[in-house]
N, C-alpha and C positions, 0 to 999 in steps of 0.2 A: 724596221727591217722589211727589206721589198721580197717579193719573189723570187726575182733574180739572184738574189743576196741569199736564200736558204738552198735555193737548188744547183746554187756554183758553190756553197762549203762543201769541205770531202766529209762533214760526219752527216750521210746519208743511208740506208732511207729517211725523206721525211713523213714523220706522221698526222696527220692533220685531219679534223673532226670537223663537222656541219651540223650546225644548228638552224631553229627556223623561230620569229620570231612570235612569240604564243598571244592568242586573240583574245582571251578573257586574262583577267587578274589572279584568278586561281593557279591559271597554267602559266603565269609569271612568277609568283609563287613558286613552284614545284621547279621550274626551271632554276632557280636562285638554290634551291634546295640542294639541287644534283648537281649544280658551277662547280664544287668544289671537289666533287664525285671525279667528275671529267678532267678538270686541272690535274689533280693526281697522277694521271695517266700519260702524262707530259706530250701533250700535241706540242708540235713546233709552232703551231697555230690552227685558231679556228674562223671560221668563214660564216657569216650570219645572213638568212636565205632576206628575199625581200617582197613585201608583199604590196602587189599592182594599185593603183587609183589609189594611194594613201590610206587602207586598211591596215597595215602594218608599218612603216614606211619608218616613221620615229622612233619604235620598236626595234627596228633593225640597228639603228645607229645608236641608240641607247642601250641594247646588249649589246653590242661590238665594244663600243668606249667602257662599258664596265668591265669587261672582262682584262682588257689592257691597260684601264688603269686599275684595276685594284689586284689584278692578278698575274700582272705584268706579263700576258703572253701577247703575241702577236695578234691581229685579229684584220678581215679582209670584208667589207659588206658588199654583199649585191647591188647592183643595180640594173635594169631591165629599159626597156625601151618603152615598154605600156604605160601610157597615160601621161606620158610628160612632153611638153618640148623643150626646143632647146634652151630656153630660158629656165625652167624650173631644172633642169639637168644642170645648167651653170652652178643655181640654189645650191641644190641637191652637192653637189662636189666643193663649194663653199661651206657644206655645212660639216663633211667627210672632213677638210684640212684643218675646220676651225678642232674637230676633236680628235686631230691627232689620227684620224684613219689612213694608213699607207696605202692600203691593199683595196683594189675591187675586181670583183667577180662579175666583169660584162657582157650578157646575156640581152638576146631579144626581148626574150619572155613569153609567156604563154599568151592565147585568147582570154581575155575578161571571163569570169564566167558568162554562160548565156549565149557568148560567142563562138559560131563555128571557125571564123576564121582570122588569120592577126590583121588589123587592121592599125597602119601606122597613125599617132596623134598631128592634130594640127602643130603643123612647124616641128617636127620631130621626125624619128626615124625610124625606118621601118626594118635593118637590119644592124647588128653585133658588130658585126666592121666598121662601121657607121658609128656606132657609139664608141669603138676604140680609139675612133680617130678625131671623137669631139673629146675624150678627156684628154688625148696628149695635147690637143688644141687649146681645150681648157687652159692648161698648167703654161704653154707657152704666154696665154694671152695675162696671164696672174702672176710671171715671173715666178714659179715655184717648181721644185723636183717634181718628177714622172710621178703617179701613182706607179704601184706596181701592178700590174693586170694580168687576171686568168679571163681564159675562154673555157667553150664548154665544145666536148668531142662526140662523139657519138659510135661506138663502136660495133653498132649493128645499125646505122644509118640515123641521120633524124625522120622521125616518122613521118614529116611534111615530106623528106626529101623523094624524090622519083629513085633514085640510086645510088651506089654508096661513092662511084666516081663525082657526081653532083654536089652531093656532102660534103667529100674531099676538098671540092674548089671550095666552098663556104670556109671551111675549115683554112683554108690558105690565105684568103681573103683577110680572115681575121688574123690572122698570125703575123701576115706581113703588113697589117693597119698597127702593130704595134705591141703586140701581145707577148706575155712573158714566158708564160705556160698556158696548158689544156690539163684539163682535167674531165676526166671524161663522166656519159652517165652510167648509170648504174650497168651490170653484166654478170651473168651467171657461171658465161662459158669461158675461160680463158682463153681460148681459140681465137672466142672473138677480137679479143682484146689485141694477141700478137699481130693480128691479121691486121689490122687496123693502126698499128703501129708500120708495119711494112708498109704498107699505103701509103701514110703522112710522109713517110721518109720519102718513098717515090717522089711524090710530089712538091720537094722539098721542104717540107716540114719540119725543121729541126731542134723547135723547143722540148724542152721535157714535156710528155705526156703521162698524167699521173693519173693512174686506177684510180675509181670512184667505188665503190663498193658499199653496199646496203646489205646490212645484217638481214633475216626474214625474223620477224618478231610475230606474225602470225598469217597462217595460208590463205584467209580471205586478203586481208591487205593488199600481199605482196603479186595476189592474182590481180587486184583491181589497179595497184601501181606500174606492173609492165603490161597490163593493157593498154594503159594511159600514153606509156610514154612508148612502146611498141618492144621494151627487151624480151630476151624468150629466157623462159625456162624449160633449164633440160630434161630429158624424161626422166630418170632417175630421179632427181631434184624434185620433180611433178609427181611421181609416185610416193611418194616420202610423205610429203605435203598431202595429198590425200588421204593418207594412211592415218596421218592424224586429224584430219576432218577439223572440227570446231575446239580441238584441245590446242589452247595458244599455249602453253607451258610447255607441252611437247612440241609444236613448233617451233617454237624459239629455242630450244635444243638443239632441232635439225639444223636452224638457220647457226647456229653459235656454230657447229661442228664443220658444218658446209660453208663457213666464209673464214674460220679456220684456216682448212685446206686449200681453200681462194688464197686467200691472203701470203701462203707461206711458199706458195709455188709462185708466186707473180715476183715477191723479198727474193727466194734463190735465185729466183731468172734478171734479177738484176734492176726492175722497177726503180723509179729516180724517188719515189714514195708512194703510198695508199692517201688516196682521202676517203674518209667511213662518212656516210649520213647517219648521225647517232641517233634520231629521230628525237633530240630530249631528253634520251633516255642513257641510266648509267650501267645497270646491273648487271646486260648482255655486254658492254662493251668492258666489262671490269672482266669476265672470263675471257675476252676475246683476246684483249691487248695481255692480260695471264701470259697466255700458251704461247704470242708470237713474241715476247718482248726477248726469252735469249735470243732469237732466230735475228730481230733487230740488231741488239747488242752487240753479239757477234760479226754481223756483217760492219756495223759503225767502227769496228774493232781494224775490220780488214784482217779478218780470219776466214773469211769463207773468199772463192771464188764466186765472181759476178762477171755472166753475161751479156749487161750492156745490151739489153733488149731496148732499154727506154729511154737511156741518158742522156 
C-alpha cells in the first residue's frame, strides 16, 4: 500500500512512527525488543531513517522488510542523496523492490559529518527534486509501479534556506517532480505549522501535509536537536525544560503532556495525520498514543467536526 492509497481512504487520521536504524548490535537488540511494543499501537505505517556513506544503509532495509514481513504493517525507507550516484541509487531501489519496499522517504540529506557543507556525489545529485524524479525514472526505466514518495517540509524554514518564501519553491519543486505527501520537521508551535500550510497552498501545494512531531524525552537533547536543525521552542515550553534541568524523567513528562496537547489540537483542526519520531523508544509513546487514541477513534468515526486545515 502506497501513500496515496493511505491518505485518499476516509478512515483518517493516519498515524505513523519513525524509526532510525541502530549502529551497534545491542541497540538492534533493544529495537527488536520494543517492534512489538510499537505495533501494538497500530501505525498505519512506519518509516525507517537512513544512514549516509553506508553506515547504516542495510540496516535500514532490513528493519523496514522485517517489520512488514513479520508484522504485516506498512513500512517506507529513506533514502538521501549523500554518498551515492546515480548508479548505486538504481542498486539502492533494486534492492527496495526486490524486498517488497513500496514507500520512500526522499530527502537530500545532511553534510557527512566533518562537513560544513552538502556537497553533491560524483554523478549524483545535489537536491530532493532530483532524486524524486530519478525514482519515477527508475521505475519507468524497470517497467514497475511508482514507489510511493514523501518529501520533507520545513515549517519554520530549512535552516540552509535564506527565507521561508525560497523554501517554499524547494518545497514545490519537489512536489511537482512527483511527490505524494510532505511530512514535515519537527515543531513546537502549531502556529508554525498552519502558517506553513497557508504557504504551501499559496503556492500551489496540494498534497497532504503531515505533522511531524517529536515527543522531548530529555531538555539537553531536545536543546541540542532544534539547534541542529534551527526549530524553536517556545518560551513556556523553555521554562518547563529548565525547571527540570538534568531530571530526564521529569522531562519526559513535560514532553509526554506537551505533545499531548500538540497532537490533539493539530487531530481537531483536521491534520490528514501525525507522524511521531519514536526515537526507538516505546514507554512515552504507549502514554501518548493512551490519551489521543479516543480523540483518533472518534474522528475515524466521523463524529467530530474537521476543519480541513491539511487535507
Amino acid at each position: 500500500m502506497r501513500f496515496k492509497d493511505f491518505f485518499s481512504a476516509q478512515s483518517r487520521p493516519i498515524i505513523s512512527f519513525e524509526l532510525f536504524p541502530p549502529k551497534t548490535d545491542a541497540a538492534l537488540t533493544q529495537l527488536h525488543r520494543i517492534l512489538p511494543e510499537l505495533i501494538e499501537l497500530r501505525p498505519s505505517f512506519m518509516t525507517v531513517t537512513y544512514g549516509a556513506l553506508g553506515s547504516t544503509r542495510e540496516r535500514t532495509l532490513e528493519i523496514a522488510s522485517l517489520i512488514k514481513r513479520e508484522y504485516q504493517v506498512e513500512t517506507a525507507c529513506h533514502l538521501t542523496c549523500v554518498g551515492s550516484s546515480r548508479a548505486d541509487l538504481d542498486q539502492i531501489l533494486r534492492d527496495f523492490y526486490g524486498a517488497n519496499i513500496e514507500n520512500i522517504v526522499a530527502l537530500r540529506g545532511d553534510p557527512p559529518k566533518g562537513e560544513a557543507e552538502f556537497r553533491p556525489p560524483a554523478d549524483g545529485y545535489a537536491h530532493a527534486n532530483q532524486l524524486v524524479e530519478h525514482i519515477h525514472d527508475f521505475c519507468q526505466r524497470q517497467g514497475i509501479v511508482d514507489f510511493g514518495i514523501a518529501v520533507a517540509g520545513y515549517p519554520e524554514k530549512h535552516i540552509e534556506a535564506p527565507d521561508l518564501a525560497t523554501d517554499l519553491a524547494n518545497l514545490k519543486r519537489k512536489v511537482d517532480a512527483g511527490a505524494d505527501i510532505v511530512i514535515t520537521q519537527l515543531f513546537y508551535d502549531n502556529s508554525d505549522y498552519y502558517r506553513f500550510v497557508d504557504e504551501a497552498r499559496r503556492v500551489g501545494v496540494s498534497q497532504p501535509i503531515v505533522p511531524g512531531l517529536l515527543p522531548i524525552l530529555s531538555a539537553k537533547q531536545i536543546r541540542r536537536i532544534t539547534s541542529l536543525c534551527g526549530s524553536r521552542i517556545p518560551e513556556e515550553l523553555h521554562a518547563q525544560l529548565d525547571a527540570a534541568d538534568d531530571d530526564d524523567a521529569k522531562a519526559e513528562q513535560i514532553g509526554i503532556r506537551q505533545c499531548v496537547q500538540q497532537a490533539k489540537d493539530l487531530l481537531l483542526r483536521g491534520v490528514p495525520g501525525i507522524h511521531f519520531y519514536v526515537l526507538n523508544k516505546s514507554n512515552h509513546m504507549k502514554q501518548i498514543m493512551s490519551e489521543l487514541q479516543p480523540v483518533i477513534d472518534q474522528l475515524r468515526g466521523g463524529n467530530t467536526p474537521r476543519h480541513g486545515v491539511a487535507s
